[in-house]
C-alpha positions as CSV (number, residue, x, y, z in Angstrom):
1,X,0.0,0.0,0.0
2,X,2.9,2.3,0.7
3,X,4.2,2.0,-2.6
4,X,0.8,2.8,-4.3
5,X,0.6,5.9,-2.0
6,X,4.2,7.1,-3.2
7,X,3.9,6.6,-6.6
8,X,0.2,8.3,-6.5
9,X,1.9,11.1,-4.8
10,X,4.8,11.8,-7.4
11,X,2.4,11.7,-10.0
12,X,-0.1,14.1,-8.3
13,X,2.9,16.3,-7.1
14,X,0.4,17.4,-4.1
15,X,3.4,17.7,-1.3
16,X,6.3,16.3,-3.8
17,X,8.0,18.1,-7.3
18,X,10.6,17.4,-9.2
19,X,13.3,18.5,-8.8
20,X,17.5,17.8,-8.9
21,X,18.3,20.5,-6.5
22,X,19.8,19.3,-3.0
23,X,18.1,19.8,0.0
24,X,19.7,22.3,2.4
25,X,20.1,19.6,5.0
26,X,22.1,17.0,2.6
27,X,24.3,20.2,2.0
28,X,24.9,21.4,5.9
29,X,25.8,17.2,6.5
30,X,28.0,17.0,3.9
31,X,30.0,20.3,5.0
32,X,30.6,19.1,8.2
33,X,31.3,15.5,6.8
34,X,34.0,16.8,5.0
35,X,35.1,18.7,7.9
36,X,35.0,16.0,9.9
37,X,37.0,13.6,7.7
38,X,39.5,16.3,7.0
39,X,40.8,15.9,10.6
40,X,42.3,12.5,9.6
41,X,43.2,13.5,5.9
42,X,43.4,17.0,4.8
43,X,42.9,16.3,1.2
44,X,39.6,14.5,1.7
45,X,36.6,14.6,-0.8
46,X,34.1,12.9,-1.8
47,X,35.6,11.7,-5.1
48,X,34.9,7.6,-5.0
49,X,32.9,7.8,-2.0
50,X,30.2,5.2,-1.7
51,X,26.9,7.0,-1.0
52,X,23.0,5.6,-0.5
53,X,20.4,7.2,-0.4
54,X,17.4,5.7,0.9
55,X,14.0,6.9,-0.6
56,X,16.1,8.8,-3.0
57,X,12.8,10.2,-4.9
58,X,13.8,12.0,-7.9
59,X,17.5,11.6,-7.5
60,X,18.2,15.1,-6.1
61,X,20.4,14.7,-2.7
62,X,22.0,11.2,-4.7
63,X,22.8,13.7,-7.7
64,X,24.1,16.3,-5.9
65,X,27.0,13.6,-4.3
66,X,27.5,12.3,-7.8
67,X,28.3,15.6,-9.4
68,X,31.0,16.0,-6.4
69,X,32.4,12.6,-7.7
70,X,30.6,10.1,-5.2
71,X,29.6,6.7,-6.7
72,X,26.1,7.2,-5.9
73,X,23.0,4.8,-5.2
74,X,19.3,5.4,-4.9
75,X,16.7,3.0,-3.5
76,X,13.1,4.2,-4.7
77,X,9.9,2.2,-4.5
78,X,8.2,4.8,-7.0
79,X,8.3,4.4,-10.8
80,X,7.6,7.6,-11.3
81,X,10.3,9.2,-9.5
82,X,12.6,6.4,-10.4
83,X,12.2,7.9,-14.0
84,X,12.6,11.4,-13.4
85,X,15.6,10.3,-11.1
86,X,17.3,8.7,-14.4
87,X,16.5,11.4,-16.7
88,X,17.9,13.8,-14.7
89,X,21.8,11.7,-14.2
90,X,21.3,10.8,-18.0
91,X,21.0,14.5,-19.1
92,X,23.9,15.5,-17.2
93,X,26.0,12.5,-17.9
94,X,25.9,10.9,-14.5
95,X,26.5,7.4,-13.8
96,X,23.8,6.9,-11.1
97,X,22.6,3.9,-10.1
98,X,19.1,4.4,-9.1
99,X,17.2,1.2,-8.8
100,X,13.6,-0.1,-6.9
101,X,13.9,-1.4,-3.7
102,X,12.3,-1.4,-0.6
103,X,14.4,0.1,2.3
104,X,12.7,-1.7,4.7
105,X,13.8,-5.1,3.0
106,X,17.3,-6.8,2.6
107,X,19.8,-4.3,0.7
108,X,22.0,-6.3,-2.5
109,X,25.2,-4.9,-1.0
110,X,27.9,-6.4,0.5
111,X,29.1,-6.1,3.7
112,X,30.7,-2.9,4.4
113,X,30.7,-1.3,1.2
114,X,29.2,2.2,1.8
115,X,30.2,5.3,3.1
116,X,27.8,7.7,3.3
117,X,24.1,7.0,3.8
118,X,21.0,9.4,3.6
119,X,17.7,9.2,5.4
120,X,15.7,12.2,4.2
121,X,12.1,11.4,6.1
122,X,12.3,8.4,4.4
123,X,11.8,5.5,6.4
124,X,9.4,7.2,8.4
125,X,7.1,5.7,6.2
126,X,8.3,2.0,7.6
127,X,6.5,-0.3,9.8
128,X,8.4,-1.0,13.3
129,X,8.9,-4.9,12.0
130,X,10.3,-3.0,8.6
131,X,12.4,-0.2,10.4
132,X,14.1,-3.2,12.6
133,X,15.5,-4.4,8.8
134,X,16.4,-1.2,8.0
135,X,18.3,-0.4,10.9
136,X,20.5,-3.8,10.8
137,X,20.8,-3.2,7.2
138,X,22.4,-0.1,6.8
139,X,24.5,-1.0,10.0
140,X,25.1,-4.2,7.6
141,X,26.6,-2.3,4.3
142,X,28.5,0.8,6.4
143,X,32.0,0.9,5.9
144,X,33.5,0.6,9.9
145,X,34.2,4.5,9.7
146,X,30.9,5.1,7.6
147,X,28.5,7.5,8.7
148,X,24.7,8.6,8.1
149,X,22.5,11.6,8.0
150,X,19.2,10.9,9.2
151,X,15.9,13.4,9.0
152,X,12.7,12.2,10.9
153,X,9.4,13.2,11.7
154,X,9.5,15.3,15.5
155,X,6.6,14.8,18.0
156,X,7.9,17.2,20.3
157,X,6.7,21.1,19.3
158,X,4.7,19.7,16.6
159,X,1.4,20.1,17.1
160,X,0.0,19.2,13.6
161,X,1.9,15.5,14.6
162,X,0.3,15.1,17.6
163,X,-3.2,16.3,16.0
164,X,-2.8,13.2,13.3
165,X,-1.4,10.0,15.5
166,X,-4.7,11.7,17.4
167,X,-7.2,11.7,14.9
168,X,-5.5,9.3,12.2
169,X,-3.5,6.8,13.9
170,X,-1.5,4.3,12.0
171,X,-0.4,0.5,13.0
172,X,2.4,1.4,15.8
173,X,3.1,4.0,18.2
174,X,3.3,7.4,17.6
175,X,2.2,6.6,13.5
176,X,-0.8,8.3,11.6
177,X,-2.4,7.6,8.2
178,X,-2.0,11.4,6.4
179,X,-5.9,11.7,5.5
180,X,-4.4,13.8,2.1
181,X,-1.9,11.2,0.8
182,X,-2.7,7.7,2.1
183,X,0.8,7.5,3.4
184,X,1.8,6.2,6.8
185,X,4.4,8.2,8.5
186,X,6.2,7.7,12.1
187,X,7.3,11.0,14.4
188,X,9.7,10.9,17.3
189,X,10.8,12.5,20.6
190,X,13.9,13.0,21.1
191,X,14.0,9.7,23.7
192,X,12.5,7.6,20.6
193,X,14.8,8.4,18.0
194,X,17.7,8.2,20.9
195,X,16.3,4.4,21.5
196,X,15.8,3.7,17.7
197,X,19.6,4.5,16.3
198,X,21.2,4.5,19.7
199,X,21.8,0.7,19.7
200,X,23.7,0.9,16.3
201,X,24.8,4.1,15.8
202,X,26.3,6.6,17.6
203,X,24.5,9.8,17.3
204,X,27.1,12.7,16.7
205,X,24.6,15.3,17.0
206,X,20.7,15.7,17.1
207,X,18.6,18.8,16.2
208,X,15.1,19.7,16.3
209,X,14.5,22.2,12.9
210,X,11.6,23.9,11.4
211,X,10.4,23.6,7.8
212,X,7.4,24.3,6.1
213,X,5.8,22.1,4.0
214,X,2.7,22.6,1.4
215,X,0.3,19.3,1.1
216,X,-2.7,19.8,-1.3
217,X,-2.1,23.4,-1.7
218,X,-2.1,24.3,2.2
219,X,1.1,24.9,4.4
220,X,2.0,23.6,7.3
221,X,4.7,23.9,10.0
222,X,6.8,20.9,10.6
223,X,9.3,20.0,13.2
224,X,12.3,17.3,12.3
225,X,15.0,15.6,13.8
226,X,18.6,16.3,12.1
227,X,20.8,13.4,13.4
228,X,24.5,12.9,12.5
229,X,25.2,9.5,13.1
230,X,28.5,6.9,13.0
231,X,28.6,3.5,12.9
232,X,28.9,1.6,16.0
């Protein structure tokens, strides 16, 4: 059902447009990535740096890695964005590799292969039983010094959250059904998202930002969670 929802969504374009422009927090991460790394080797880039992106839509925050010289991977479970995803690498002469998979299933990577992943509100969408695969999974394919940039749904200071797992809850805690777009989504306090990556991961930093976000022509005000995490 989630994957009818996200591929009725990218064709409606209702919250979701194209687009190959990066999202400002993919660009902020990958500043202080390379900051970070840069400690260790000064000449650091991203030039042959594995990079997934999970739920990597229409290819912008995997693009903007590749253009930097990243080999880059996109999991999508739409078609739709799938396509636009592929036009967009073909037309700049990107060698992409955006393919459909389920992030909440097993990954076809091997062990220790990656070193950047991206979470941008993606598997939010996941089911508790899926979000336990995804966790082990990208702890799975991180290289030992890997490290992740993760943006979730927040609980805490969102009201319009809280007025949803209310009035529209979903199968597990703290989960609504969006009553606009069909699509399950998962929001966390700070505790929860502590609990969730804390076992694998060793969260760097975690913020609590403000965006707005338009869904069938009206806008709301969202809070998210910006962790930095490292593999455990």
């Amino acid at each position: 059902m989630q994957e009818k929802a996200w591929e009725g969504e990218y064709q409606s374009k209702r919250m979701l447009s194209p687009s190959n422009v990066p999202q400002a927090d993919v660009v902020r991460f990958a500043k202080w990535l390379k900051k970070l790394k840069r400690k260790e080797n000064a000449e650091f880039d991203f030039d042959g740096v594995a990079v997934l992106d999970l739920g990597s839509g229409t290819g912008r925050n995997a693009f903007y890695f590749a253009e930097q010289g990243a080999i880059a991977t996109g999991y999508e479970i739409s078609d739709t964005a799938l396509a636009t995803a592929c036009s967009f690498a073909q037309k700049a002469g990107l060698a992409i590799d955006y393919r459909k998979q389920d992030i909440g299933a097993e990954y076809p990577l091997p062990d220790s292969s990656i070193d950047v992943v991206l979470d941008i509100t993606s598997s939010n969408s996941l089911t508790d039983a899926a979000r336990s695969n995804y966790l082990s999974e990208v702890h799975r394919v991180l290289r030992s010094d890997g490290n992740m940039l993760v943006r979730a749904l927040s609980k805490e200071g969102d009201r319009h959250a809280k007025e949803l797992v209310e009035r529209f809850p979903g199968p597990d805690v703290d989960t609504y059904v969006h009553p606009d777009l069909h699509i399950t989504e998962k929001v966390f306090t700070r505790e929860t998202f502590e609990q969730t990556y804390g076992e694998l991961f060793t969260i760097h930093t975690l913020d609590r930002i403000e965006h707005y976000v338009t869904v069938s022509g009206r806008k709301y005000k969202r809070q998210y969670w910006i962790g930095y995490l490292g593999k455990k």
